[in-house]
DSSP file (Angstrom, degrees, kcal/mol; ACC not computed):
  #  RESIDUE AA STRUCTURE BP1 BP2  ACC     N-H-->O    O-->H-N    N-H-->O    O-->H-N    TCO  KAPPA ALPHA  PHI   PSI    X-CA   Y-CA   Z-CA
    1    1 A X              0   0    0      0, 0.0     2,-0.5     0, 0.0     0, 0.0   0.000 360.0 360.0 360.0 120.0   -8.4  -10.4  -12.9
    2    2 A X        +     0   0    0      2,-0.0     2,-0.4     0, 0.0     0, 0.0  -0.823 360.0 179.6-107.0 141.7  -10.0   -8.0  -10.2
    3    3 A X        -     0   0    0     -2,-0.5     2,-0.6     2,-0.0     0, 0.0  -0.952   8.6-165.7-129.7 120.5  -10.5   -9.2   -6.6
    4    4 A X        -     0   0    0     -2,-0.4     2,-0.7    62,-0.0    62,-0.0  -0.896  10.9-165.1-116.7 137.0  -12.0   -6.6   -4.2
    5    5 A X        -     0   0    0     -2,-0.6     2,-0.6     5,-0.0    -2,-0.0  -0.848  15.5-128.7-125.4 124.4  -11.5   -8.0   -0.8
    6    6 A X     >  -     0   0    0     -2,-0.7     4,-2.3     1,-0.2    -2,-0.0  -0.471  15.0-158.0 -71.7 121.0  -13.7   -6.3    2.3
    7    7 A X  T  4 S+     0   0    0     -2,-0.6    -1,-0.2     2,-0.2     5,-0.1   0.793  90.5  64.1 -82.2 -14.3  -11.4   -5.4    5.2
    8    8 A X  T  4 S+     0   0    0      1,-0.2    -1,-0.2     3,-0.1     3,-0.2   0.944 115.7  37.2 -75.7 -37.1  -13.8   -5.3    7.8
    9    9 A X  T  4 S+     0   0    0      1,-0.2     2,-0.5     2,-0.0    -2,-0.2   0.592 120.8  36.6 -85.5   2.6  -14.1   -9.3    6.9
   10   10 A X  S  < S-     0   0    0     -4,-2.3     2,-0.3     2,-0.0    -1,-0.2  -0.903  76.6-153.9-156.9  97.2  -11.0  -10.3    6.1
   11   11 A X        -     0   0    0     -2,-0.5     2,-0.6    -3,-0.2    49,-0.1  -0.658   3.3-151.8 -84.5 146.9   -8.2   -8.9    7.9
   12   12 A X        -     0   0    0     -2,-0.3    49,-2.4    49,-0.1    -2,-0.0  -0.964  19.1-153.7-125.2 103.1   -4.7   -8.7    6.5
   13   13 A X     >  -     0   0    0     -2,-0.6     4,-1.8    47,-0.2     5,-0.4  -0.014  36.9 -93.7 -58.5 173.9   -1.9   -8.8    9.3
   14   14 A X  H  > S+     0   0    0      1,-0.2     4,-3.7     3,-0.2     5,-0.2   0.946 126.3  61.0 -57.4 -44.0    1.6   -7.4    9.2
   15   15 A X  H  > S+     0   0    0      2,-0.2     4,-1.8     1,-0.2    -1,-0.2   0.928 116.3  30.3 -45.9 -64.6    2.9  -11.0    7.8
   16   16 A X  H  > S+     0   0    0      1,-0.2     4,-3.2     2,-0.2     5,-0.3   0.965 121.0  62.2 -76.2 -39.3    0.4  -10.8    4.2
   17   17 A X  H  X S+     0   0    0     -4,-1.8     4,-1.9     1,-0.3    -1,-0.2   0.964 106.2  35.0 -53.3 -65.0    0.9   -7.0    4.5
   18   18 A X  H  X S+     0   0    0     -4,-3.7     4,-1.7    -5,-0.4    -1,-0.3   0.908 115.8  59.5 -65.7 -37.4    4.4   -6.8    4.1
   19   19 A X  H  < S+     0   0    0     -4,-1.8    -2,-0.2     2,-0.2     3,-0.2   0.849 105.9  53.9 -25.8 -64.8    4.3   -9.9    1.6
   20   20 A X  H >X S+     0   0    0     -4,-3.2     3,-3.6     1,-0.2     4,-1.2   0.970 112.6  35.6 -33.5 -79.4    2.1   -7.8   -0.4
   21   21 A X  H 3< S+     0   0    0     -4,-1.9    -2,-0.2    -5,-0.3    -1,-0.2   0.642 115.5  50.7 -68.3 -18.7    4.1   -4.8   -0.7
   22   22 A X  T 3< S+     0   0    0     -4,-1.7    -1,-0.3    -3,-0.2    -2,-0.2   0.277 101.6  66.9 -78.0  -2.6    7.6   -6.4   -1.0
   23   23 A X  T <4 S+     0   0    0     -3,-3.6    -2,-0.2    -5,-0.1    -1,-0.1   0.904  97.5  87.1 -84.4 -28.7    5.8   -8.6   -3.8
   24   24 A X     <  -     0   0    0     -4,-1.2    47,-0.2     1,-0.1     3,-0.2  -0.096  68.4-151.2 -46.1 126.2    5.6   -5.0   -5.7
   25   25 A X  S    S+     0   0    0     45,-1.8    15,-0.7     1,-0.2    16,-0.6   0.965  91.6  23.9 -74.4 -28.0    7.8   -3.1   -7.9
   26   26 A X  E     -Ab  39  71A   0     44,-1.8    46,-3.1    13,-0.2     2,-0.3  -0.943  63.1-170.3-131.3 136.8    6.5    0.0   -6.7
   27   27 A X  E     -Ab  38  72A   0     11,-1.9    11,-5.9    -2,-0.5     2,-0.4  -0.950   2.2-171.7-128.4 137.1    4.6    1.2   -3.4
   28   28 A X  E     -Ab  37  73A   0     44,-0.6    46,-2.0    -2,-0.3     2,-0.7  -0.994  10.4-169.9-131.3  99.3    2.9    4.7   -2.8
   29   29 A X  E     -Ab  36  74A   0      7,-4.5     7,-3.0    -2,-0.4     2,-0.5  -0.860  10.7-159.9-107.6 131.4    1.8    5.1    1.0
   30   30 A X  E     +A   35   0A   0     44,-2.4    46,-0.4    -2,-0.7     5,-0.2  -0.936  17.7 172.8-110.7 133.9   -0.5    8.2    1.5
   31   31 A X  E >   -A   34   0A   0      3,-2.6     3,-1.0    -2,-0.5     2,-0.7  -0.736  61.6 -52.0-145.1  86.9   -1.1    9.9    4.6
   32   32 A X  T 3  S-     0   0    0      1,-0.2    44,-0.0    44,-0.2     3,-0.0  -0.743 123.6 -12.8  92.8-113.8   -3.1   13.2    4.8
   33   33 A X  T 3  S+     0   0    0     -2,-0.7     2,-0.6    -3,-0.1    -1,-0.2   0.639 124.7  83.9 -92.9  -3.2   -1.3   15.6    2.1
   34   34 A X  E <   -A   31   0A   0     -3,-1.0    -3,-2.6     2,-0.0     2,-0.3  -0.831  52.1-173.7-136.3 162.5    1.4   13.6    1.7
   35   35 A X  E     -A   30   0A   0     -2,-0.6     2,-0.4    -5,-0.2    -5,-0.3  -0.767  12.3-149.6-132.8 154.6    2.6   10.8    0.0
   36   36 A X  E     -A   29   0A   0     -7,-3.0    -7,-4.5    -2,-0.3     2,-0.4  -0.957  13.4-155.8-139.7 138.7    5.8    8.6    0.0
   37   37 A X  E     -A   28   0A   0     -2,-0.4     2,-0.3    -9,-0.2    -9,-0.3  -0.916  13.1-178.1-113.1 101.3    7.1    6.8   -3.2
   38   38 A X  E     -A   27   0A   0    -11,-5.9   -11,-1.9    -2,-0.4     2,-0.7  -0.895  21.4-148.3-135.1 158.2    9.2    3.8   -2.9
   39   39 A X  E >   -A   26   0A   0     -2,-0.3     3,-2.0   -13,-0.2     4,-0.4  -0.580   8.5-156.9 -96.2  64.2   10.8    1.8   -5.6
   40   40 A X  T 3> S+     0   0    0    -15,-0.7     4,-0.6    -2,-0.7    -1,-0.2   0.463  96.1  48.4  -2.4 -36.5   10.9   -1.7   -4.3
   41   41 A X  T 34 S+     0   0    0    -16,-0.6    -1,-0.3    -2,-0.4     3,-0.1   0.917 127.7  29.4 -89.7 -50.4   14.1   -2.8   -6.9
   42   42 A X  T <4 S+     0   0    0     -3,-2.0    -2,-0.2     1,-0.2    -1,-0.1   0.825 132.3   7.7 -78.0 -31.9   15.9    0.7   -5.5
   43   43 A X  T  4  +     0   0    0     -4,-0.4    -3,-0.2     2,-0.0    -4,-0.2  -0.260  67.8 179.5-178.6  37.9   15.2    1.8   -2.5
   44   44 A X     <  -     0   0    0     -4,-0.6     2,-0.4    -5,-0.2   -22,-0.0  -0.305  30.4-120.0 -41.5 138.3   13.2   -0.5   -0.4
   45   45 A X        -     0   0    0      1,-0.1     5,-0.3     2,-0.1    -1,-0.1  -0.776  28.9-109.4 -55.2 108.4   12.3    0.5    3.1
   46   46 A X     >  -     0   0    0     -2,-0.4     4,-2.7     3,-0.1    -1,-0.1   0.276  43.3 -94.3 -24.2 138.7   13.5   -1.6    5.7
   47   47 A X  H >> S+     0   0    0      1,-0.2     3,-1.5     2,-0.2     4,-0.7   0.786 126.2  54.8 -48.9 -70.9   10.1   -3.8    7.7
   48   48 A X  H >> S+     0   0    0      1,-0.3     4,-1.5     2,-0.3     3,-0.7   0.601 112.3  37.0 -59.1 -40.5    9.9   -1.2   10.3
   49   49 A X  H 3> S+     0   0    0      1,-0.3     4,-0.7     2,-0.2    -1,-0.3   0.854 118.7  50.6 -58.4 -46.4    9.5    1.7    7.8
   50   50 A X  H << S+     0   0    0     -4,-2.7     4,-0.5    -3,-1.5    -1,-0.3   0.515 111.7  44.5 -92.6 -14.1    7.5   -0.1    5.7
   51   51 A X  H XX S+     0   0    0     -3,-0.7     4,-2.1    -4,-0.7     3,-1.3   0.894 108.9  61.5 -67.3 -61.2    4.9   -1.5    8.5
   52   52 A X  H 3< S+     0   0    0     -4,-1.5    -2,-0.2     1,-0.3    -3,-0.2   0.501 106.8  39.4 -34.4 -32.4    4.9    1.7    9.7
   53   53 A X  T 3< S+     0   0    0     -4,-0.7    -1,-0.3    -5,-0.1    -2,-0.2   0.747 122.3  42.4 -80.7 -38.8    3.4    3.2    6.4
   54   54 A X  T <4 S+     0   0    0     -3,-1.3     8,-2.2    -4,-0.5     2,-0.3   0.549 100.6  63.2-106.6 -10.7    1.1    0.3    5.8
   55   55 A X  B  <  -D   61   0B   0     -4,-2.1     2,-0.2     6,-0.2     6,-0.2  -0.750  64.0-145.7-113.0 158.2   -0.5   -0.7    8.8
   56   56 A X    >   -     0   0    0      4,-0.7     3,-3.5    -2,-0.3     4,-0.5  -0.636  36.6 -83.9-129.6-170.0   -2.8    1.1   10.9
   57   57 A X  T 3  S+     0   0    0      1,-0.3    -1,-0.1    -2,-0.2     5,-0.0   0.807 120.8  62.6 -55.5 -11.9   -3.5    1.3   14.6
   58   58 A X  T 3  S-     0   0    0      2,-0.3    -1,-0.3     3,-0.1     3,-0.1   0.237 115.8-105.6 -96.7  18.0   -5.7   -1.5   14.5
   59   59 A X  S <  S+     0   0    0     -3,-3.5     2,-0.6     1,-0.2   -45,-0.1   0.600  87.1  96.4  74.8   9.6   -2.9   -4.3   13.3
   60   60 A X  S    S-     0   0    0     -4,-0.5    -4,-0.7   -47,-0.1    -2,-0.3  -0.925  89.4 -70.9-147.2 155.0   -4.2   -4.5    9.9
   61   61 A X  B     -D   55   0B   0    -49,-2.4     2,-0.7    -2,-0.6    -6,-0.2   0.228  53.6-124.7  -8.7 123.0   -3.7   -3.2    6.5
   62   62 A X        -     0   0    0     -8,-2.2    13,-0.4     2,-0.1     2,-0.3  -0.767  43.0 -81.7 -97.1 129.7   -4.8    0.2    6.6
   63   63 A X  S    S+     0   0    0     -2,-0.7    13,-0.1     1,-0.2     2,-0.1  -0.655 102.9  30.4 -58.8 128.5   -8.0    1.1    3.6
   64   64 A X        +     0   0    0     11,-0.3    11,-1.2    -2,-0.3     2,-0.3   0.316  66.7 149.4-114.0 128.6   -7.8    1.8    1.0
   65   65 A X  E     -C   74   0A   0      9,-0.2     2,-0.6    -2,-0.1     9,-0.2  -0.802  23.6-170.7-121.3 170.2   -4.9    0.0   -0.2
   66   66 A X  E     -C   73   0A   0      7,-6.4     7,-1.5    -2,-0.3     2,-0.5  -0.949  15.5-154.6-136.3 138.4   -5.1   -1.0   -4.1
   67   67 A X  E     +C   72   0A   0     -2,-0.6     2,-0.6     5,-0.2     5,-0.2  -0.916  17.0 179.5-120.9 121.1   -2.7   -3.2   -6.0
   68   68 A X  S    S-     0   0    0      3,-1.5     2,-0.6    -2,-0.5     3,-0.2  -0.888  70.8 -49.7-114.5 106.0   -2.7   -2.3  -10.2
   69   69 A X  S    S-     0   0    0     -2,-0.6     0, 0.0     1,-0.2     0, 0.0  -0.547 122.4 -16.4  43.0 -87.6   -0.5   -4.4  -11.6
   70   70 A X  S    S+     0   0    0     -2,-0.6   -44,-1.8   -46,-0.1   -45,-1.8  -0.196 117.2  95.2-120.6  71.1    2.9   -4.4   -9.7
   71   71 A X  E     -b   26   0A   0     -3,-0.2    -3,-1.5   -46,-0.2     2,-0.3  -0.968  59.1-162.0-125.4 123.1    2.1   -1.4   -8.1
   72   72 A X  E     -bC  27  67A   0    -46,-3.1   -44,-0.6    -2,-0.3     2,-0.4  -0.996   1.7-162.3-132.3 141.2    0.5   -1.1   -4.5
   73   73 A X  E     -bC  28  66A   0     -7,-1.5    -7,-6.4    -2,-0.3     2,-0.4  -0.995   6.0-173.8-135.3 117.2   -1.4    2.1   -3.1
   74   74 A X  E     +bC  29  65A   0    -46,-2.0   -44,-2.4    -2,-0.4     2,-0.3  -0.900  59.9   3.4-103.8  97.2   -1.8    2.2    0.6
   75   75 A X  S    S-     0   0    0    -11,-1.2     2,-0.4   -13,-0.4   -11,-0.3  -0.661  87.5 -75.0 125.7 169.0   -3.8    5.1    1.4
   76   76 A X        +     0   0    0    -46,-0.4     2,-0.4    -2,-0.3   -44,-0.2  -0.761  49.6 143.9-147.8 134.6   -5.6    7.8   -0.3
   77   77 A X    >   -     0   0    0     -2,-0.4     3,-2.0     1,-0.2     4,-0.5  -0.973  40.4-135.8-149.6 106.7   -4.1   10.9   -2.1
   78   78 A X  G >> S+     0   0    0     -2,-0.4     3,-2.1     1,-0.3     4,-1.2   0.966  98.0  51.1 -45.4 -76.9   -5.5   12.4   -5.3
   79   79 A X  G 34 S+     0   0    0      1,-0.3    -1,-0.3     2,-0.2     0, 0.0   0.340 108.8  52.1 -53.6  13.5   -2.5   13.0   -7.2
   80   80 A X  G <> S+     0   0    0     -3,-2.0     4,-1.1    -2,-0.8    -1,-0.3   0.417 107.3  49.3-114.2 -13.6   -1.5    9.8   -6.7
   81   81 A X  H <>>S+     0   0    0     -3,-2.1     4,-1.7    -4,-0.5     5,-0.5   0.898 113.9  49.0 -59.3 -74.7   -4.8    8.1   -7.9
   82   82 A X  H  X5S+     0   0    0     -4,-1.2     4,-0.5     1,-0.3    -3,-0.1   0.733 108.7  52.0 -68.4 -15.4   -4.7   10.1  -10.9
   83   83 A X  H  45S+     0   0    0     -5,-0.4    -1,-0.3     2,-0.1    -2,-0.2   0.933 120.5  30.8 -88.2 -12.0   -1.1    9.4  -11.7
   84   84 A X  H  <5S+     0   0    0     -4,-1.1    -3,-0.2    -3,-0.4    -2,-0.2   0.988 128.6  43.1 -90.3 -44.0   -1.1    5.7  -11.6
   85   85 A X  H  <5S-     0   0    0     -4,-1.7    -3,-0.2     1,-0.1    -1,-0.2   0.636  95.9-135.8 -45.0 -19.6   -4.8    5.6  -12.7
   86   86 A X     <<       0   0    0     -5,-0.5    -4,-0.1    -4,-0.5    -1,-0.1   0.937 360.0 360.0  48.1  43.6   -4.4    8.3  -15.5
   87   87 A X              0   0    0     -6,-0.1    -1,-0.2     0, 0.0    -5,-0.1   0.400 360.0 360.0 -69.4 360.0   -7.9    9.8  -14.0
C-alpha cells in the first residue's frame, strides 16, 4: 500500500516521529554529504540522538523522509536512494 502524506498539512511531531522510526528495522538519516546508518535491532540510538537526526528546526519530521518496507529514510542523499531503491 503507498500513502504519500503532505507535510506542510499534516505535521508529524517528535511523539509519531520517533514511533515511526523505532517501528523500523533500519533508519538512514541524511544530512548534506553525509549519512548515518542505524540498525534498529543493533544499535539503536538513544531519543535524543535519534530526534536530533529526524526532526528539524521547526518541531516536525524533517522532508523527505520515506518508509520502504521496514526501512525509514529521513533526509536526502543519493547513494542512499539508490542503495535501498536499487535506482
Amino acid at each position: 500500500m503507498k500513502e504519500m502524506v503532505d507535510a506542510k498539512k499534516n505535521r508529524i511531531g517528535t511523539e509519531q516521529a520517533l514511533a515511526l522510526a523505532r517501528s523500523a528495522k533500519r533508519v538512514l538519516i541524511a544530512r548534506g554529504k553525509k549519512f548515518v546508518d542505524y540498525d534498529m535491532k543493533k544499535n539503536a540510538p538513544g531519543d535524543d540522538e535519534l530526534t536530533r537526526g529526524i526532526m528539524g528546526p521547526s518541531g516536525n519530521l524533517r522532508a523527505p523522509t520515506l518508509r520502504i518496507g521496514k526501512t525509514v529514510i529521513v533526509g536526502y542523499h543519493d547513494e542512499v536512494y539508490s542503495e535501498v531503491m536499487g535506482c
